[in-house]
VMD Tcl script that draws the C-alpha trace (Angstrom):
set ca {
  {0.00 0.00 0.00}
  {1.35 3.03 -0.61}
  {1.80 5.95 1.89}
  {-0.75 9.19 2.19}
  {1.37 11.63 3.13}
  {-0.38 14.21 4.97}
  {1.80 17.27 4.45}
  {1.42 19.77 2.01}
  {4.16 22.09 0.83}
  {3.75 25.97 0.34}
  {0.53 27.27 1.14}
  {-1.35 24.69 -0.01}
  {-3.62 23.26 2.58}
  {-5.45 20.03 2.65}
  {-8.24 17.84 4.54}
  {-8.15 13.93 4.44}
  {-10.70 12.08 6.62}
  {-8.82 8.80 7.64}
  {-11.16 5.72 9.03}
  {-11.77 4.31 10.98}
  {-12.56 7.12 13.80}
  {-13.18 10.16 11.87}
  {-9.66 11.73 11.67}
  {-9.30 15.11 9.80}
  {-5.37 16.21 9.57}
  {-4.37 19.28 8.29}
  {-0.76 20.57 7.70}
  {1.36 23.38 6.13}
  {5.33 22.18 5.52}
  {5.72 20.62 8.97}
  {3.56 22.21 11.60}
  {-0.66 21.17 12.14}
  {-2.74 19.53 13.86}
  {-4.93 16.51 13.57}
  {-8.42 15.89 14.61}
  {-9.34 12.33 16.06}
  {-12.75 11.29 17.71}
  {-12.87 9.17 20.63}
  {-15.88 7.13 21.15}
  {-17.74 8.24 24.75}
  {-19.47 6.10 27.45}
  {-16.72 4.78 28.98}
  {-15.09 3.57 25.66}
  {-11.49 2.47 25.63}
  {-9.62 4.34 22.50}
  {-5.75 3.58 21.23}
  {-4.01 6.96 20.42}
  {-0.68 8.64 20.25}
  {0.53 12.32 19.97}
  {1.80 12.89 16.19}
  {2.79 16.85 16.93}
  {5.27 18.61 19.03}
  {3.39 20.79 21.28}
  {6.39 23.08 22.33}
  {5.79 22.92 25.69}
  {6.28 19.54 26.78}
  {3.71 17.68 25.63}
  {2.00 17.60 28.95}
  {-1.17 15.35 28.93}
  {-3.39 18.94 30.70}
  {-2.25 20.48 27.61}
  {-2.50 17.87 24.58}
  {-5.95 16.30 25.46}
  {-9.41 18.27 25.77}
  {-11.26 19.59 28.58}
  {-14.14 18.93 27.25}
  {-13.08 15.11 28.69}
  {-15.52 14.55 31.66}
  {-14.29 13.56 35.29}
  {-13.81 10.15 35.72}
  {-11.80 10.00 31.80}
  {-8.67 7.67 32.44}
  {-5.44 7.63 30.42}
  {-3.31 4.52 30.52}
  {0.20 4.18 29.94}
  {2.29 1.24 29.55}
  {5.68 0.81 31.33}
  {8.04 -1.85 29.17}
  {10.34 -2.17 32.23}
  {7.21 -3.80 33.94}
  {5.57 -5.51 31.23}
  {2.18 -4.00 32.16}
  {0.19 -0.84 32.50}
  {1.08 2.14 35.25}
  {-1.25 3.14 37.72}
  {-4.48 4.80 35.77}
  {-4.23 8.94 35.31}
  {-7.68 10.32 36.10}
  {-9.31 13.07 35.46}
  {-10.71 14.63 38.62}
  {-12.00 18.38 39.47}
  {-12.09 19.40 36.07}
  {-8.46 18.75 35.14}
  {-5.69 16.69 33.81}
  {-2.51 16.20 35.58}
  {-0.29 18.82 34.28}
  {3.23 16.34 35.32}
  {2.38 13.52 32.62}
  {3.83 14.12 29.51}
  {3.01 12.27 26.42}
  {5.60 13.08 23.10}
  {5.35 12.01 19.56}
  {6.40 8.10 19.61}
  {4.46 7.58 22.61}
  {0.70 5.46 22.48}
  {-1.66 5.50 25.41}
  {-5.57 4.43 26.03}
  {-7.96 7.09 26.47}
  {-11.33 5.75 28.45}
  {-13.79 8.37 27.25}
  {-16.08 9.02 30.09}
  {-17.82 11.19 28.68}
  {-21.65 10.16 27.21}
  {-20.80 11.69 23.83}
  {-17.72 11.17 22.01}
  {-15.03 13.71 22.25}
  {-13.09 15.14 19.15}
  {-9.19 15.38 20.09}
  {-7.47 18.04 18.64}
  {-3.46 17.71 18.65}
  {-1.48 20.59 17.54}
  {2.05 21.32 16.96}
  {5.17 20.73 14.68}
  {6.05 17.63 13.50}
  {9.57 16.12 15.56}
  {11.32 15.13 12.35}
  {12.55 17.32 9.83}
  {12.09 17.06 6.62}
  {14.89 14.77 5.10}
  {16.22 13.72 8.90}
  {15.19 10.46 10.92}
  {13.37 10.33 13.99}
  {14.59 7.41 16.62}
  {11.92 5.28 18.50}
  {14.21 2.92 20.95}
  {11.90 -0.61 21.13}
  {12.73 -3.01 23.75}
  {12.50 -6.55 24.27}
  {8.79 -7.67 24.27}
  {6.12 -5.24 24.12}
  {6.07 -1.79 23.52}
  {2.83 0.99 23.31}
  {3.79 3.27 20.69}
  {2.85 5.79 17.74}
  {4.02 7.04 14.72}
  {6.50 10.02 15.51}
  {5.35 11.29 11.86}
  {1.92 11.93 11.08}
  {2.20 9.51 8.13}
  {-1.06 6.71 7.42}
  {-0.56 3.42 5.89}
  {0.02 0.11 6.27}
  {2.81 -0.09 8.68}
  {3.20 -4.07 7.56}
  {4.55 -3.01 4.16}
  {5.00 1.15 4.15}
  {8.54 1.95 4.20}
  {7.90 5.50 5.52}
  {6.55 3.56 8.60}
  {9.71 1.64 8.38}
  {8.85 -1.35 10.53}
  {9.20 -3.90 7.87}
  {12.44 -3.46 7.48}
  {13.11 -2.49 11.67}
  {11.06 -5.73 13.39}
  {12.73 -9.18 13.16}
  {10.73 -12.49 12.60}
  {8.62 -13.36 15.25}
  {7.80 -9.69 16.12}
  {4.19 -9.17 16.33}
  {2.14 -5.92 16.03}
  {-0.81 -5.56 17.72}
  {-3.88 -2.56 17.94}
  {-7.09 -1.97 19.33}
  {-10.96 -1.97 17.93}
  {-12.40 1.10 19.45}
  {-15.88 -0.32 18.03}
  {-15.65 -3.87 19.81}
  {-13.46 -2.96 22.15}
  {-11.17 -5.52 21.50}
  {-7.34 -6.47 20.58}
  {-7.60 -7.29 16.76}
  {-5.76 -10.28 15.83}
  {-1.69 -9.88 15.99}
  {-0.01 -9.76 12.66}
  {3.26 -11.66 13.25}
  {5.92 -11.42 10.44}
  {7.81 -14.38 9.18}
  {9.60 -15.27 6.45}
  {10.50 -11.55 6.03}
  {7.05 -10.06 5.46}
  {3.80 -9.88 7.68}
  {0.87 -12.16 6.26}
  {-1.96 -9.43 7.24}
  {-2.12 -5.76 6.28}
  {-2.10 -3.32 9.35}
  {-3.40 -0.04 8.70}
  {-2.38 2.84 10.68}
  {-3.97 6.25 11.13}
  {-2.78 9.06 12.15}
  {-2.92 9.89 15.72}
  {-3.61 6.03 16.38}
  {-1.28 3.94 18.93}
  {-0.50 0.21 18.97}
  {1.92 -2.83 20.24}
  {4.46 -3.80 19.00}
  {6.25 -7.41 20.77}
  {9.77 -6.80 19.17}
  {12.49 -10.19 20.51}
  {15.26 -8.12 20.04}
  {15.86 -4.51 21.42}
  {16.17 -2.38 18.56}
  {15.75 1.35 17.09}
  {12.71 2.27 14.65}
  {13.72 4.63 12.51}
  {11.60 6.95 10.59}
  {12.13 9.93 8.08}
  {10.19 12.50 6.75}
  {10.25 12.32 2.89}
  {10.35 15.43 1.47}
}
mol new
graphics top color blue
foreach p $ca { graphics top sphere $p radius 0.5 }
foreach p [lrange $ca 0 end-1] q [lrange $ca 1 end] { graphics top cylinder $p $q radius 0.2 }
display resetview
């Protein structure tokens, strides 16, 4: 499959609505921001920052207050194989300590009755024709693209984890609609079987069996 790029040079600006999740990204040469929908009533969603903030990233800063108390983030910690302790919204806020940068995926339960649209703004990390590490480690990982890029990230080379994840390696995302795992696409023989389309603004696992560094560029 090949790559949508979603950056426009110049003054051109575009709108692409990506499924599934209604996602509108717009960008001019390397800054914008992208617009995903959560799901509400408790609903788990799979995301991940694909802009820069400038100011750290923080999670009071890159998610909306329109989020109702009781709206949980989750964040995975590879050291412990498992999730940290749930960050919760209370008193009208989000923790202003927790910062979430490009790279980075992370659950979102929606508490809210309605669903919420997200909107992430910023730059992107990479610049054009430089590379953008994303250090994996042994077993899983909760990540994001670090460039607001969608495709397949079983075959796109922009996504570059064909060529970064050895045999065996397993990627893994979430059905916001059944709220469910979807079935993990495990490469062997050099390829993986199953396409895996990723959107931008969307998170998943990756298992890797041997620490390693996904590298991305930004083609210009």
């Amino acid at each position: 499959m090949r790559t949508k790029t979603l950056l426009i040079a110049g003054a051109a600006l575009a709108a692409t609505v990506i499924s599934p999740e209604a996602q509108t990204v717009y960008s001019v040469n390397v800054v914008g921001y992208a617009n995903v929908v959560l799901p509400g009533g408790g609903a788990y969603s799979l995301i991940a920052n694909p802009f820069d903030d400038g100011n750290g990233n923080q999670l009071t800063n890159i998610l909306s207050s329109t989020f109702a108390n009781k709206s949980q983030v989750l964040t995975w910690n590879p050291g412990l194989g498992g999730y940290d302790p749930a960050i919760i919204k209370a008193g009208g806020a989000w923790p202003s300590s927790v910062s979430l940068p490009p790279g980075v995926g992370f659950f979102v339960k929606n508490a809210t009755t309605t669903p919420v649209t997200n909107t992430f703004v910023g730059t992107i990390v990479v610049a054009s024709g430089n590379k953008g590490t994303n250090a994996l480690p042994v077993n899983y990982s909760l990540v994001g693209s670090q460039v607001p890029y969608a495709g397949d990230a079983a075959t796109d080379t922009n996504i570059n984890l064909l060529a970064t994840l050895a045999n065996k390696s397993q990627l893994l995302g979430w059905d916001p609609v059944s709220q469910s795992y979807t079935p993990a696409d495990i490469k062997a023989g050099g390829s993986f079987p199953t396409n895996f389309p990723v959107a931008v603004g969307q998170g998943f696992f990756i298992k890797n069996n041997t620490a390693t560094n996904w590298i991305q560029s930004l083609q210009p």
